[in-house]
N, C-alpha and C positions, 0 to 999 in steps of 0.2 A: 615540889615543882609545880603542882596544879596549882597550891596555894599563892604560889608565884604568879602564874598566867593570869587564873580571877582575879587577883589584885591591879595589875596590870590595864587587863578589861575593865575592870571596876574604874580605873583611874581617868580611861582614855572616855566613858559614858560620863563621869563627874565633870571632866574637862567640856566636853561639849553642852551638858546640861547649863554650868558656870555662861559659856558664851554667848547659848543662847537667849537664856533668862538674864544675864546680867547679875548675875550669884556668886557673893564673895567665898563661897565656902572653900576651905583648902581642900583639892580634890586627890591629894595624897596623904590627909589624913587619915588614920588607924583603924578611927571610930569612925559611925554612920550618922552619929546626932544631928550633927548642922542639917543634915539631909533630912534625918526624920523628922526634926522641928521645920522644916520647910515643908514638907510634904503634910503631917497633922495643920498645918495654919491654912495650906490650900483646901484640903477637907473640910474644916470647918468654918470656911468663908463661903461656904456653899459656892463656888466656883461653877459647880455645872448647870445650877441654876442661872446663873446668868449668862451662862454659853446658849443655855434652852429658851431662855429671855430675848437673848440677841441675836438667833437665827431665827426666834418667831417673827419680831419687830423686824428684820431684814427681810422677809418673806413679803411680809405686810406691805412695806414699802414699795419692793417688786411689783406686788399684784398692785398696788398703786398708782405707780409709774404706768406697768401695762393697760389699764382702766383709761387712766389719764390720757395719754398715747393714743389708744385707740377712742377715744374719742374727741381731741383735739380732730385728729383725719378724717371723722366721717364729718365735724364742723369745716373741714377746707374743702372737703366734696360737694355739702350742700351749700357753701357760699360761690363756689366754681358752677355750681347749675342754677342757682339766683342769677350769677354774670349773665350764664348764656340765655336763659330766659328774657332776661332786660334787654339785652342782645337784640333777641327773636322780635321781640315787640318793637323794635328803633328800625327792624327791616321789614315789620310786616306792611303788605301793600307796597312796599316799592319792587318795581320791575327794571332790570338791566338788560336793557334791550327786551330780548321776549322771555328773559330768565329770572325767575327770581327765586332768592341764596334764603338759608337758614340751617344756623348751627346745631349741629349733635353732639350732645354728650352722652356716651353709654357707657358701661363697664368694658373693661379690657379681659379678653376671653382670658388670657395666661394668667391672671390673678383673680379671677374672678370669684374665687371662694373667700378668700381675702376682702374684697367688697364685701359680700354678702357677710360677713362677718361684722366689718368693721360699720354697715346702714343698718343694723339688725335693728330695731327699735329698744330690743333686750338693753342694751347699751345703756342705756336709760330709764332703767329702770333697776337697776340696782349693780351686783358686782358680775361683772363675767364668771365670774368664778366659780358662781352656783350653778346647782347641780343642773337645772334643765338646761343652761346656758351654753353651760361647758358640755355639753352632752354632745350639744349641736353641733357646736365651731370648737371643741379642743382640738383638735389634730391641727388646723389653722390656726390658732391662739399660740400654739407649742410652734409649729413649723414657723411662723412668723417671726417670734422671738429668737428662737432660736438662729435663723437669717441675720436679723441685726445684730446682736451681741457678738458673733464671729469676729476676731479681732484679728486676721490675717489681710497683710496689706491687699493681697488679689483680690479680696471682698470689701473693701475699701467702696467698691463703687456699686456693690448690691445693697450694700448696707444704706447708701446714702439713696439710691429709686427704694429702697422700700420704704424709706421717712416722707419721700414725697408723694401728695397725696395724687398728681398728675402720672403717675405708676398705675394707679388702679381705673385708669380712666379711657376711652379712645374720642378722641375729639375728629371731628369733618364737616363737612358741609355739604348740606343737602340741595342741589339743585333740582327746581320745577320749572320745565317748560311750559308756552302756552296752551300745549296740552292736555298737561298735567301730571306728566310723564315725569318720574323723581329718577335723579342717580347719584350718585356721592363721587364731590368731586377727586378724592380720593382714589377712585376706580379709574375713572374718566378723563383725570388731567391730560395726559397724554394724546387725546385724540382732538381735546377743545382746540381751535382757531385761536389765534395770538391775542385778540379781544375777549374771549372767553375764558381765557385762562385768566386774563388782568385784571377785570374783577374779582371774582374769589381772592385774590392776591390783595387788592387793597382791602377790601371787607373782612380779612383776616390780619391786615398789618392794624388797621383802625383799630379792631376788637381786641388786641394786644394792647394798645395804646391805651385806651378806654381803661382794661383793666390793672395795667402799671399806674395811671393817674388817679385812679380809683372815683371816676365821673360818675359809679351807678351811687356813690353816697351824697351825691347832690350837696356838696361842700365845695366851700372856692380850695380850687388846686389846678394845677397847670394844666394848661388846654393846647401848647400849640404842636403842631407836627408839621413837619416839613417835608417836600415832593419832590425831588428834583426829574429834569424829563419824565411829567409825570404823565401819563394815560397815553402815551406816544402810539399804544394801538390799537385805542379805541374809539368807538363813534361817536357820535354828538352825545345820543340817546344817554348813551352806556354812561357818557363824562357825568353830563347835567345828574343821573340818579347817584351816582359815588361822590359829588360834590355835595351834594342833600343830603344823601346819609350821615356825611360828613355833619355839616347843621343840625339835622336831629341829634346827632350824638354831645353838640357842645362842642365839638373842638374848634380853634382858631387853625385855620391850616394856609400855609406859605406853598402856595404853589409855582413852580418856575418849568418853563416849559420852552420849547423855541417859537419863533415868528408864526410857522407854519398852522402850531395848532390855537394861537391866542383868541382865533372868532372862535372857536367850539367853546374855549375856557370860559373869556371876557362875559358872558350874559350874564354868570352866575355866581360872581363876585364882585367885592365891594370896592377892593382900592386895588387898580392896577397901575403897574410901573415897568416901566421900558427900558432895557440894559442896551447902552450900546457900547461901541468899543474903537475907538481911531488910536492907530500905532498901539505904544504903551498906555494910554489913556483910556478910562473908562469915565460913562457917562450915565447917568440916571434922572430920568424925565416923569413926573406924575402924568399919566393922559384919561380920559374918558372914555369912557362907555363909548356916549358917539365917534370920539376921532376916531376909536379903532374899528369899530364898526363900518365905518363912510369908508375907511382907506381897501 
């Protein structure tokens, strides 16, 4: 009856060996040969040498990827603080009214070991993987990987901020009064006057622009951006410095605005045009500098 059961056993292990490996052997035969002449030819095809081959080379790769990866991000960090630099320079010297803007780019305190890992200079200079490297930043090397390769949908959306390198970053803008007196508007939105807040607001839509069009490569690429009711609540001052800025940066910009604000606009641009509108009919007039000016 044992001899029963282990045959059995025996048969029901042969059976799924068969399915998995795809092995024609009869798994209710008597004898064990077919088995042992499979199991001798796996022996001495060195088999575990190449399982030891192809977890090393998988390994390899990994720390590859992870090398590569981590420094692809700290190349999208330092071409994200080149932007804001070119940036800085296109505002410096200009005043919006008695304020003038400049952007910040710092680390993001919740990831901030993660920067520091991934600007290390170490980076570049050989594999993360050595010993001083890893000494440093392995807990952030492992935690980090570890974060992205998560393959559950609820982490679908961690996985994809910790790819981007705007994750590791806190971007603002720094206003100086004529003072001299700094605050980020960031803190302060809330309490600026309707004109004060509309600045920061276009000098961050523009910088956006800028860096979609990709104008810091001083390459022909599209320039134009469009305003609709645009500076509706700002001064003369504040228009003329945001239409400049505009100019230093390059871009072609379509401003459309109503009757009311056209003498603030009109000194500071090249070709204006006059909508008007009887019934269902619309109408469009080239006029001048002086005619609107004189009226």
């Amino acid at each position: 009856t044992r001899i029963t059961n282990q045959m059995q056993g025996l048969v029901k292990m042969r059976t799924a060996y068969n399915f998995q490996h795809n092995f024609p052997g009869d798994p209710e035969c008597g004898d064990n040969e077919a088995y042992r002449r499979r199991h001798r030819m796996l022996v001495e095809s060195h088999l575990q040498e190449y399982e030891d081959q192809a977890r090393e080379a998988r390994e390899k790769a990994q720390q590859s990827f992870q090398e590569h990866f981590i420094a692809r991000l700290g190349e999208y960090i330092k071409l994200g603080q080149e932007e804001v630099k070119e940036l800085n320079r296109a505002l410096q010297g200009m005043r919006f009214g008695s304020d003038s803007y400049r952007f910040s780019l710092t680390p993001r305190q919740e990831t901030k070991r993660y920067y520091d890992m991934i600007m290390d200079s170490g980076v570049y200079q050989g594999s993360i993987f050595r010993e001083s490297f890893f000494e440093k930043h392995g807990d952030a090397i492992n935690d980090l990987f570890q974060e992205i390769t998560k393959g559950e949908k609820e982490l679908q959306e961690t996985m994809q901020s910790l790819t981007d390198y705007r994750t590791y970053l806190d971007f603002d803008i720094i206003i100086t009064d004529e003072r001299g007196n700094k605050s980020h508007f960031s803190k302060v939105a809330r309490d600026k006057s309707g004109g004060e807040t509309q600045v920061p607001f276009y000098v961050a839509i523009l910088a956006s622009f800028y860096q979609a069009y990709q104008l810091y490569r001083k390459t022909d690429t599209l320039r134009l951006v469009v305003f609709d009711e645009a500076f509706n609540r700002m001064d003369a001052d504040r228009i003329e410095e945001a239409i400049r800025f505009m100019q230093n940066l390059g871009f072609q910009a379509v401003i459309v605005a109503p009757t009311g604000r056209i003498q603030l606009i009109v000194p500071h641009v090249n070709t204006n045009l006059v909508v008007m509108k009887e019934g269902f009919h619309s109408f469009i007039e080239r006029v001048t500098r002086k005619e609107l000016t004189e009226q």
